[in-house]
C-alpha positions in Angstrom: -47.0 -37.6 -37.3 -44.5 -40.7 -36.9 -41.8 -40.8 -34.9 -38.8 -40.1 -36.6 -40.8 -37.0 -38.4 -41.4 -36.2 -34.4 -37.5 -36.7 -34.3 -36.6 -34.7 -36.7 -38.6 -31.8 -36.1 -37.3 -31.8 -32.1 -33.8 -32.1 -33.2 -34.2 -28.6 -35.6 -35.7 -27.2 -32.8 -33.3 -27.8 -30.7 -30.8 -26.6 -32.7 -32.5 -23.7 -33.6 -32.7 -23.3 -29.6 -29.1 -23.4 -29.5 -28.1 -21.6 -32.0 -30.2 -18.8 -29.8 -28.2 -19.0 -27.2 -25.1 -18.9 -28.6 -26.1 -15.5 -29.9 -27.4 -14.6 -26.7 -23.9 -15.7 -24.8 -21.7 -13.7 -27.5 -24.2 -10.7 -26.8 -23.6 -11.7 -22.9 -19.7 -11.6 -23.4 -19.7 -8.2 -25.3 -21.5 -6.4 -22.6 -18.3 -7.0 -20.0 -15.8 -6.0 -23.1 -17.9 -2.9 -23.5 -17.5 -2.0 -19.7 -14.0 -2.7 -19.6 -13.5 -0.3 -22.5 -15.1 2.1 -21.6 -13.3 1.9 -17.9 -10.0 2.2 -19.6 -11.0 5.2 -21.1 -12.1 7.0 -18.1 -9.4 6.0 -16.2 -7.0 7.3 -19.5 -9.0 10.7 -18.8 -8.7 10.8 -15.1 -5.1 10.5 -15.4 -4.2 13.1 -18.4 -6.6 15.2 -16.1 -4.3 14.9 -13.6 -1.0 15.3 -16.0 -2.4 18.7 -16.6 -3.4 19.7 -13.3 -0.3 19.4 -11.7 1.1 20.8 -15.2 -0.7 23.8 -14.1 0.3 23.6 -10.6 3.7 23.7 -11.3 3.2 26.7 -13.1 1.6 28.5 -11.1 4.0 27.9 -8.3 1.6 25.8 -6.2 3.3 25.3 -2.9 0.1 22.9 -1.6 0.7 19.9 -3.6 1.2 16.7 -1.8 -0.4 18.7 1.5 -3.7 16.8 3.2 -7.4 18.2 2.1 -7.4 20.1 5.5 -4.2 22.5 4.6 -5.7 23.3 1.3 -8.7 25.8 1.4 -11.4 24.3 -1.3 -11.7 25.5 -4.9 -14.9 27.4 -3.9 -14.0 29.1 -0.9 -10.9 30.5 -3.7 -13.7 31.1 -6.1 -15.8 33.2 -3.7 -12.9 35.2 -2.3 -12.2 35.7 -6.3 -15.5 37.0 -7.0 -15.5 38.9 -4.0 -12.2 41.0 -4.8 -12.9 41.9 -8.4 -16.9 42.8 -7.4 -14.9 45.0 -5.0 -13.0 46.7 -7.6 -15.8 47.2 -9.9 
């Protein structure tokens, strides 16, 4: 093999070689657009979520909302005494 065969055929590899990591660095880049996507969706969820809960709250009358964890007896305590009353009535 001469030397500008040996030339040629480390240039087209080396193209080739870049050409390979271009695809790997647009793949690369996607992967953060993916995330942030996919963030602004939960976060979308999380907040018409919340839209409806306090849609509900007001609804109900709700007279805990803006009160610390501490005032506000958990969703399963509620549940149990719940379960507790109508087992009672049965």
């Amino acid at each position: 093999m001469n030397d500008s065969s040996l030339a040629r055929d480390l240039v087209r590899a080396r193209l080739v070689d870049l050409s390979t990591m271009r695809e790997k660095l647009e793949q690369i880049s996607t992967g953060p657009e993916m995330v942030m996507q996919a963030q602004l969706e939960v976060q979308a969820w999380i907040e018409e979520q919340e839209e409806r809960t306090y849609e509900v709250s007001e609804t109900v009358g709700d007279r805990t909302m803006g009160k610390t964890d501490e005032e506000i007896l958990v969703f399963d305590m509620l549940l149990g005494i719940l379960v507790k009353k109508l087992a009672k009535q049965n």
